[in-house]
Biotite code that builds the C-alpha atoms (Angstrom):
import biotite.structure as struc

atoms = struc.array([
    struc.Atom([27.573, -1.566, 13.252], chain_id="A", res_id=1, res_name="UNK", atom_name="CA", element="C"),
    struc.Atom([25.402, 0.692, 15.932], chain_id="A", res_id=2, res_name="UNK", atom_name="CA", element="C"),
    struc.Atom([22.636, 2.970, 14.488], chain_id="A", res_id=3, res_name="UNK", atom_name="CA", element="C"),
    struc.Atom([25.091, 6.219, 15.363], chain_id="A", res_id=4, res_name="UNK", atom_name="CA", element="C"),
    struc.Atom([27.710, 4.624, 12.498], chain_id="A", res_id=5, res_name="UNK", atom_name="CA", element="C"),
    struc.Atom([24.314, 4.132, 9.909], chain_id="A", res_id=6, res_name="UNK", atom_name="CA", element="C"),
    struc.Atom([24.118, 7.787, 8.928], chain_id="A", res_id=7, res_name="UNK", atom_name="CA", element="C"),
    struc.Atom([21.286, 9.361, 9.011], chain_id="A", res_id=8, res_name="UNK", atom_name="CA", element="C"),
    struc.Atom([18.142, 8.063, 8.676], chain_id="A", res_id=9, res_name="UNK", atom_name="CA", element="C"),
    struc.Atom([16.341, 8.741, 5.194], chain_id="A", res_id=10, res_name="UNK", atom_name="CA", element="C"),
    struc.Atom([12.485, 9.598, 5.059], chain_id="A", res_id=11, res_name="UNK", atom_name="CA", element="C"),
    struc.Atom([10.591, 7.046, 3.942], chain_id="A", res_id=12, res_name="UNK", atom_name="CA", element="C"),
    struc.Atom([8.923, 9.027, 1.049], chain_id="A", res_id=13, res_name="UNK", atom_name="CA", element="C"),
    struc.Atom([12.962, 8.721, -0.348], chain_id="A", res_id=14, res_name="UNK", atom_name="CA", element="C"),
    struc.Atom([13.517, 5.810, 0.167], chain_id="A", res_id=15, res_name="UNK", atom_name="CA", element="C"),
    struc.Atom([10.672, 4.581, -2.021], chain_id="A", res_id=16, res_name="UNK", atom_name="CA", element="C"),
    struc.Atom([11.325, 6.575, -4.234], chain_id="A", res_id=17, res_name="UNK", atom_name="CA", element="C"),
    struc.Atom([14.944, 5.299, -4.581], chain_id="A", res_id=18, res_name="UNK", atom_name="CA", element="C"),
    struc.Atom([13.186, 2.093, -4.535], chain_id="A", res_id=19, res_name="UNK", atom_name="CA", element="C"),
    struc.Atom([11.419, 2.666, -7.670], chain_id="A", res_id=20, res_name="UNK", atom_name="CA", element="C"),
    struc.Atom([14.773, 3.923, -9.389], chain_id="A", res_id=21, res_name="UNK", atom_name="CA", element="C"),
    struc.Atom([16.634, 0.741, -8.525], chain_id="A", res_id=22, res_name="UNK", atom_name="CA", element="C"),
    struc.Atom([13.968, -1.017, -9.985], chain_id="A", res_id=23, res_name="UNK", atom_name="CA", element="C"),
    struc.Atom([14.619, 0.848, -13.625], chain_id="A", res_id=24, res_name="UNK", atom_name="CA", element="C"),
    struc.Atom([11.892, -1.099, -15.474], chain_id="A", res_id=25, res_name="UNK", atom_name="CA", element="C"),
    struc.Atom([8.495, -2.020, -15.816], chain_id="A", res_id=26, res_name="UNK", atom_name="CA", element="C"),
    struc.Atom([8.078, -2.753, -12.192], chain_id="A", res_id=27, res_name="UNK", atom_name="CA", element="C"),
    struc.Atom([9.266, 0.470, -11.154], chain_id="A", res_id=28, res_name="UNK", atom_name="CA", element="C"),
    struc.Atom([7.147, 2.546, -13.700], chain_id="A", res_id=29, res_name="UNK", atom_name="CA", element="C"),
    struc.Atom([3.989, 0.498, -12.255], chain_id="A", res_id=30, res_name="UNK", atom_name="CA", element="C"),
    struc.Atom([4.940, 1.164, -8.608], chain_id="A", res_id=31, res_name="UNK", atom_name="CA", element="C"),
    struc.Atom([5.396, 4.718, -9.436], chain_id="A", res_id=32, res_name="UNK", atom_name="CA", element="C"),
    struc.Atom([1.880, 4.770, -11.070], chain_id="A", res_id=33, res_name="UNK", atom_name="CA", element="C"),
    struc.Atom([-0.126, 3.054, -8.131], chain_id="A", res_id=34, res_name="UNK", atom_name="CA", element="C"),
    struc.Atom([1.553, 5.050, -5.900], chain_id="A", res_id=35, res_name="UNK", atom_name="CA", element="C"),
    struc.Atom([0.903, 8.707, -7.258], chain_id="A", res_id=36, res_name="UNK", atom_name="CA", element="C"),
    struc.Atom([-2.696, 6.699, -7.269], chain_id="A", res_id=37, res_name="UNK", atom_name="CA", element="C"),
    struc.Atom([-2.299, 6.074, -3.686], chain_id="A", res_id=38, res_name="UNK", atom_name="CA", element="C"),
    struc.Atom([-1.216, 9.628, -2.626], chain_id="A", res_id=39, res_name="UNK", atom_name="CA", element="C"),
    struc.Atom([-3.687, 11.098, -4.922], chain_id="A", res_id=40, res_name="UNK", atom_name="CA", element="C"),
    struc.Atom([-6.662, 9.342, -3.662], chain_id="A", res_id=41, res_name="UNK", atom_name="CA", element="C"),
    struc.Atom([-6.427, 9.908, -0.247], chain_id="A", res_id=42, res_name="UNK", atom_name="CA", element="C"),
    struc.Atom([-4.790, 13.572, 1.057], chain_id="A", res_id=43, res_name="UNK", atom_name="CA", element="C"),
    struc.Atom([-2.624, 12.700, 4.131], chain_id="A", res_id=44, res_name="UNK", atom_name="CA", element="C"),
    struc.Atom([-1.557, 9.568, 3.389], chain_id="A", res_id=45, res_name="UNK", atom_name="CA", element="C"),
    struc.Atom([1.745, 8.403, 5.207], chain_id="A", res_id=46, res_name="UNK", atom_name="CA", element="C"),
    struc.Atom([4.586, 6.522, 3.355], chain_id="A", res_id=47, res_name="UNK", atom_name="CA", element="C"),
    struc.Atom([6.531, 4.346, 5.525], chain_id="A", res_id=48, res_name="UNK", atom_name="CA", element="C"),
    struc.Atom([9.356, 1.860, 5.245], chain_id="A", res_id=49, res_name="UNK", atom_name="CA", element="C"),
    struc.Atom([8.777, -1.320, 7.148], chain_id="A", res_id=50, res_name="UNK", atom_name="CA", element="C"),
    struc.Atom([9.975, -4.458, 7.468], chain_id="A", res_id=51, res_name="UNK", atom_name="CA", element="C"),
    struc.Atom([13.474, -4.650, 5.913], chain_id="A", res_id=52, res_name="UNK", atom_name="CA", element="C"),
    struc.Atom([12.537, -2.224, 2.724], chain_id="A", res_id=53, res_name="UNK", atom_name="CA", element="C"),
    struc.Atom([9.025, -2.285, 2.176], chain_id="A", res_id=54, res_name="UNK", atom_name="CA", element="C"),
    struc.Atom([7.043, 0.535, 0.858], chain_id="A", res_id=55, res_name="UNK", atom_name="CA", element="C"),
    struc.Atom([3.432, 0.797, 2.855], chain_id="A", res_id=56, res_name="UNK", atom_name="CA", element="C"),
    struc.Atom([1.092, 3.739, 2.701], chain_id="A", res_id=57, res_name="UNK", atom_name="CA", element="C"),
    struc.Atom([-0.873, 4.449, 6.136], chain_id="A", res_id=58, res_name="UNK", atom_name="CA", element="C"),
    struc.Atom([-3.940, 6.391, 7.040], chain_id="A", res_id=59, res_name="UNK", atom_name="CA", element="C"),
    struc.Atom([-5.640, 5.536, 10.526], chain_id="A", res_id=60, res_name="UNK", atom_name="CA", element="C"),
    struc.Atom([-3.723, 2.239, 9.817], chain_id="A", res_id=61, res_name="UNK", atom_name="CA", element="C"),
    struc.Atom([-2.407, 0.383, 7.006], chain_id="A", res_id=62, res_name="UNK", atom_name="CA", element="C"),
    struc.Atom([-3.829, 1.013, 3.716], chain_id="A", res_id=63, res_name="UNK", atom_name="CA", element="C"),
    struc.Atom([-1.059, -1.208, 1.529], chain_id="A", res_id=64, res_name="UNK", atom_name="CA", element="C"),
    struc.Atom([1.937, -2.686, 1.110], chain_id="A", res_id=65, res_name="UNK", atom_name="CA", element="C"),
    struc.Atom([3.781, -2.382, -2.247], chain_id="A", res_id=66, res_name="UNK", atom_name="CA", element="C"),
    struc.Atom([6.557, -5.603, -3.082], chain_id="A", res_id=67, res_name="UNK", atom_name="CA", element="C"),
    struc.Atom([8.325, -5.617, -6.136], chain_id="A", res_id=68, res_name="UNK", atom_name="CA", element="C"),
    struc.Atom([9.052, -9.289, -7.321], chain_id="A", res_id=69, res_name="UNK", atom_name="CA", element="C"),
    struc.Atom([11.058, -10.509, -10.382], chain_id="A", res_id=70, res_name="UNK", atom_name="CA", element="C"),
    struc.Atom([8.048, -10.900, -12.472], chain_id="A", res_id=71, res_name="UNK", atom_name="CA", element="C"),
    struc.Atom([5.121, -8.724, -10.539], chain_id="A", res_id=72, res_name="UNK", atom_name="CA", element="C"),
    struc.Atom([4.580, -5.936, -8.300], chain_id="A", res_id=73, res_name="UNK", atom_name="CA", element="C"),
    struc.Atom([2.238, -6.858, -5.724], chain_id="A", res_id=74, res_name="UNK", atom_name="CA", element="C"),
    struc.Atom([-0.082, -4.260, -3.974], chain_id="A", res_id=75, res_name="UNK", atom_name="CA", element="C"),
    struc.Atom([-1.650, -6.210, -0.567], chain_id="A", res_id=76, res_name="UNK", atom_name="CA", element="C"),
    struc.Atom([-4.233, -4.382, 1.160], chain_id="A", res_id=77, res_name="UNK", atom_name="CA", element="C"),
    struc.Atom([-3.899, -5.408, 5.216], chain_id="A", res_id=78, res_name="UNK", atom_name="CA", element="C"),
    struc.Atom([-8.198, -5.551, 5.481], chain_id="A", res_id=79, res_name="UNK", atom_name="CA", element="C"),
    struc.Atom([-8.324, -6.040, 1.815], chain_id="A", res_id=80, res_name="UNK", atom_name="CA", element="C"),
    struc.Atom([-11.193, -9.134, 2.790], chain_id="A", res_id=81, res_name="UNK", atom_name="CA", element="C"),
    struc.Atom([-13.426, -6.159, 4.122], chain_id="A", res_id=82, res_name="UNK", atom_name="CA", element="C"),
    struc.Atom([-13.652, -4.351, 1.213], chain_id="A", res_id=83, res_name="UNK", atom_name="CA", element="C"),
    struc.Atom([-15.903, -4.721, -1.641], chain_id="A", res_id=84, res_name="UNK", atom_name="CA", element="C"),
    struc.Atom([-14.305, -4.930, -4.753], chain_id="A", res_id=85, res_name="UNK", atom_name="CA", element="C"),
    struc.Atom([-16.880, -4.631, -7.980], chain_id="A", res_id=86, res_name="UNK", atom_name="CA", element="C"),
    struc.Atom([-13.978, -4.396, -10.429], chain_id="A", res_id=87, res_name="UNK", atom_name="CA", element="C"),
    struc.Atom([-12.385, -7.804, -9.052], chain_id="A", res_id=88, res_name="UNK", atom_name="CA", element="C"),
    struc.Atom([-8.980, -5.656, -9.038], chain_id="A", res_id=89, res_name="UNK", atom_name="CA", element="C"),
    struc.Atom([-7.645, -8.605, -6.326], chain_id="A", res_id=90, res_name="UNK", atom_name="CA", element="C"),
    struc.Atom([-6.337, -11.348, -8.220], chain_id="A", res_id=91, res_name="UNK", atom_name="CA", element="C"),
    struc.Atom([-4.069, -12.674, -4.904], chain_id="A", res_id=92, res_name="UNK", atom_name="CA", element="C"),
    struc.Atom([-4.222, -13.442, -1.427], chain_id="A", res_id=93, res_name="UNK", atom_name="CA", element="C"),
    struc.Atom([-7.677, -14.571, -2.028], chain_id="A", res_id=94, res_name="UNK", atom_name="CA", element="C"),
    struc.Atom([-7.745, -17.591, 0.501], chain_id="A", res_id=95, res_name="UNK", atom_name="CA", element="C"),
    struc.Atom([-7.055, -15.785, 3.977], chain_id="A", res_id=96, res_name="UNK", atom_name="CA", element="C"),
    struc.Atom([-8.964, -13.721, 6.511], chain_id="A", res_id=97, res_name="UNK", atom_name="CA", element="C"),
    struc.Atom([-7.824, -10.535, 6.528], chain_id="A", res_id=98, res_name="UNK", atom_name="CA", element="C"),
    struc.Atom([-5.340, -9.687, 3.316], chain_id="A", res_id=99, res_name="UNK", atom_name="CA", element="C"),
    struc.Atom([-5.709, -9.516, -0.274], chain_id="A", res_id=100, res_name="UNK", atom_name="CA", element="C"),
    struc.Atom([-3.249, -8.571, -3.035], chain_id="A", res_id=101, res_name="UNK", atom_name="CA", element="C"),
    struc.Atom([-3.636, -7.462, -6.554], chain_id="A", res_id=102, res_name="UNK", atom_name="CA", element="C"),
    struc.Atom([-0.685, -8.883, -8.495], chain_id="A", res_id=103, res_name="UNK", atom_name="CA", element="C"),
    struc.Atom([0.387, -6.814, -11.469], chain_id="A", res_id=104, res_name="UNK", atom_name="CA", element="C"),
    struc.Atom([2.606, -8.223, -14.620], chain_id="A", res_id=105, res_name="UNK", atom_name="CA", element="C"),
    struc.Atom([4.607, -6.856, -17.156], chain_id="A", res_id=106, res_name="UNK", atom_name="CA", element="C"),
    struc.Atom([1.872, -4.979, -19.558], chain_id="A", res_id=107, res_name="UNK", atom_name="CA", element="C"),
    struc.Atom([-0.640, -5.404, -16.764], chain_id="A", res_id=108, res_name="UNK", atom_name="CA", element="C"),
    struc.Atom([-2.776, -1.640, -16.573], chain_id="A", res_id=109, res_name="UNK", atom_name="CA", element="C"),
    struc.Atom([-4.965, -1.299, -12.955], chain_id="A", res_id=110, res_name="UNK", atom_name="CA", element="C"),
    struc.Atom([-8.172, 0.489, -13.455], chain_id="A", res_id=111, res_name="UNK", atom_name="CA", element="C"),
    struc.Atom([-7.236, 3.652, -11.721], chain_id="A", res_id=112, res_name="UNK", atom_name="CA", element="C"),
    struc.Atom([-10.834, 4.695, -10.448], chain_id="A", res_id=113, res_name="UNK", atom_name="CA", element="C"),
    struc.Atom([-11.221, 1.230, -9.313], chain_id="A", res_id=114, res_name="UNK", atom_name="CA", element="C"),
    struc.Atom([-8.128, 1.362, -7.432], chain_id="A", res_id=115, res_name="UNK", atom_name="CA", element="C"),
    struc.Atom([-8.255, 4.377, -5.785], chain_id="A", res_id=116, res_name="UNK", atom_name="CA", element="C"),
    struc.Atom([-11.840, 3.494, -4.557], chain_id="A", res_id=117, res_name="UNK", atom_name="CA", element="C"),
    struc.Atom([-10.477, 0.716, -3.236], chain_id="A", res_id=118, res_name="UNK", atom_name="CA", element="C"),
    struc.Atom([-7.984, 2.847, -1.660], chain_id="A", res_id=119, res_name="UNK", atom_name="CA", element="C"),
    struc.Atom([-10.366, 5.496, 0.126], chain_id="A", res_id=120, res_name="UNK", atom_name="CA", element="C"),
    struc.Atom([-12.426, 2.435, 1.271], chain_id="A", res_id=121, res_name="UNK", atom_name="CA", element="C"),
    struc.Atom([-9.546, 1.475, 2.890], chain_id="A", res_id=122, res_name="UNK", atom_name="CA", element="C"),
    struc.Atom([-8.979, 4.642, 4.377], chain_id="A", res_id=123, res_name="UNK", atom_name="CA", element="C"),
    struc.Atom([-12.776, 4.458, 5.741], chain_id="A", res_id=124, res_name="UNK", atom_name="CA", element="C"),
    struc.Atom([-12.482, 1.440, 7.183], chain_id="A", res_id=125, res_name="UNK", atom_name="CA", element="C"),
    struc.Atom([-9.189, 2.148, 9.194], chain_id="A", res_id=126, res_name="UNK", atom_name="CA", element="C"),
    struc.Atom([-10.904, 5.650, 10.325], chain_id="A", res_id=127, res_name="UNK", atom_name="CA", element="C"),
    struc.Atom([-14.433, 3.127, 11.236], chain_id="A", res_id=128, res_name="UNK", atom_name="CA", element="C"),
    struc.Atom([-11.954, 0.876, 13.338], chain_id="A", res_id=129, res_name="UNK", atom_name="CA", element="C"),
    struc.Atom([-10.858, 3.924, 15.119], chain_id="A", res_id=130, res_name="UNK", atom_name="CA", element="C"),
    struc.Atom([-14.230, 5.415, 15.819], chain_id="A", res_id=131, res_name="UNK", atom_name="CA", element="C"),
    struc.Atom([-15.939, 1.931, 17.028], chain_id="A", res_id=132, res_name="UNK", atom_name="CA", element="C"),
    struc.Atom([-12.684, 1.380, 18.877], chain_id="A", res_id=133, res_name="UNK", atom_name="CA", element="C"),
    struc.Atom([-13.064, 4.668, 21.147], chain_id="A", res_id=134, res_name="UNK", atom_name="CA", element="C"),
    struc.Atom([-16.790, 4.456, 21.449], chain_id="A", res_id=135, res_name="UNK", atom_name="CA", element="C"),
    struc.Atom([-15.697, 0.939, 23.067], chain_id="A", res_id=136, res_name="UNK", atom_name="CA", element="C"),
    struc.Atom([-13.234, 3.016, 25.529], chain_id="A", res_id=137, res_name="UNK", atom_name="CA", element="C"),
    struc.Atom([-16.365, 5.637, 26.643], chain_id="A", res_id=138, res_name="UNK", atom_name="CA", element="C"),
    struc.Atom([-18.670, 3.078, 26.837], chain_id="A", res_id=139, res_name="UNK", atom_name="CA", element="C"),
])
């Protein structure tokens, strides 16, 4: 099938949204939570759709990723390493580089000011990276 027989292409902001309907339980009432935390935190945020149905939020770069497993929904933040985390939110994705992930179960609550702090540092960072990265380019 060629893209012209695929119909229309759906905004992103839909499609996880549709996302979070199919899910019809407790994983889809917690994605819905973190993100109206997401959106909420940081005005002009982006939704996308990448990578074969994956919800990420964007601003000057990548914020997070949102995955919806049979028993979690996991929230990886792409420079989630960088950021400080005083309310030890990640509990995943703790060994690498660059990522980390806050798993969250059945029952499971996320501090909300402690997330979306974690969120707008996030943003920050991405908007630092940008900055440095042009003052590089004048220089």
């Amino acid at each position: 099938m060629d893209k012209a027989d695929a119909g229309p292409a759906r905004p992103a902001s839909q499609l996880i949204s549709q996302r979070i309907a199919d899910l019809g339980d407790w994983r889809g009432a917690a994605l819905a939570r973190m993100r109206k935390l997401i959106l909420d935190a940081v005005p002009g945020v982006v939704e996308e759709w990448k990578w074969m149905g994956t919800p990420v939020w964007s601003h000057g770069g990548i914020l997070c990723t949102g995955e919806s497993y049979r028993d979690k929904v996991k929230l990886t933040f792409a420079k989630g390493a960088s950021l400080k985390d005083p309310a030890h939110l990640f509990n995943a994705s703790l060994d690498g580089n660059a990522r980390r992930a806050i798993d969250i179960r059945e029952g499971e609550q996320v501090d909300a000011g402690a997330f979306q702090a974690l969120v707008r540092e996030a943003s920050a960072l991405n908007a630092a990276g940008k900055s440095g990265a042009a003052k590089k380019a004048k220089g």
